[in-house]
C-alpha positions as CSV (number, residue, x, y, z in Angstrom):
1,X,-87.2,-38.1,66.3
2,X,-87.5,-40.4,63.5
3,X,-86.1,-43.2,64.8
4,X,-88.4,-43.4,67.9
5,X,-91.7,-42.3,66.1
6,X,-93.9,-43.8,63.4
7,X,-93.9,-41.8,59.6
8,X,-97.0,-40.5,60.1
9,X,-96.9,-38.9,63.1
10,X,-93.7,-37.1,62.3
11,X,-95.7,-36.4,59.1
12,X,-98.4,-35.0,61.1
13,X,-96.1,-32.8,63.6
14,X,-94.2,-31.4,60.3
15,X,-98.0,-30.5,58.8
16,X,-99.4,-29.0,61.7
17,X,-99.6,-25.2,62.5
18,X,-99.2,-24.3,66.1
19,X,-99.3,-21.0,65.8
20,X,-101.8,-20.1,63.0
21,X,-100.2,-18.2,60.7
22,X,-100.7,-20.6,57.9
23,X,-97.3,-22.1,57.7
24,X,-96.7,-25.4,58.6
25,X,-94.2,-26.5,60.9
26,X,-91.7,-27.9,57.8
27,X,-92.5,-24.6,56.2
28,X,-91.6,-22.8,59.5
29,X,-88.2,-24.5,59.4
30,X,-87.4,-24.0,55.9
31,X,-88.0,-20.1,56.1
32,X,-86.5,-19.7,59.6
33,X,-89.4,-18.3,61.3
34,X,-90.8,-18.8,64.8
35,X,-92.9,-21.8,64.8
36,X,-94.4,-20.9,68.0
37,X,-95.3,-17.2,67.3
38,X,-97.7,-15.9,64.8
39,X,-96.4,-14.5,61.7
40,X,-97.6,-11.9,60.3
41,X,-98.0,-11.7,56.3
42,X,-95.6,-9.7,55.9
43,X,-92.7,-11.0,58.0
44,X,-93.5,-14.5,55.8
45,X,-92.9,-12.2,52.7
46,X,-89.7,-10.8,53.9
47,X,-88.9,-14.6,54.8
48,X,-89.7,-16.0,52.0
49,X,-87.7,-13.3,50.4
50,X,-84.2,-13.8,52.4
51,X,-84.6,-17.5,51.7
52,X,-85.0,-16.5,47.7
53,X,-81.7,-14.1,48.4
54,X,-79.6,-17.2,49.6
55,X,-79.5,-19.3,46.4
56,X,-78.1,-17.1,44.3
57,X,-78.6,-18.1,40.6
58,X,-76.4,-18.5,37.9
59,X,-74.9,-15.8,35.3
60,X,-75.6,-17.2,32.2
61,X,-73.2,-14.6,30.5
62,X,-69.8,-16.5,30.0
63,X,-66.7,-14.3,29.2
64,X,-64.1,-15.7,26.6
């Protein structure tokens, strides 16, 4: 898509939010939701949540 349409309309598709749940289309992406469907607050939580789950972070206690 970025090769056949200007920045800032790619900019604007990736800000828009179709579906008025208050996510963004980038947003929608990011947290694997339906960008065509509304969702509810708490599905964004639980989201939001998985996407936390999937970076797991590092264990800062070393065993010599």
């Amino acid at each position: 898509m970025a090769q056949i349409a200007p920045a800032d309309v790619i900019a604007r598709v990736l800000e828009s939010d179709a579906d008025g749940d208050g996510l963004t289309l980038a947003e929608e992406l990011k947290l694997g939701t339906k960008a065509t469907q509304y969702d509810t607050p708490a599905q964004i939580a639980v989201a939001r949540q998985r996407q936390f789950q999937a970076f797991p972070s590092r264990n800062s206690e070393f065993e010599l």
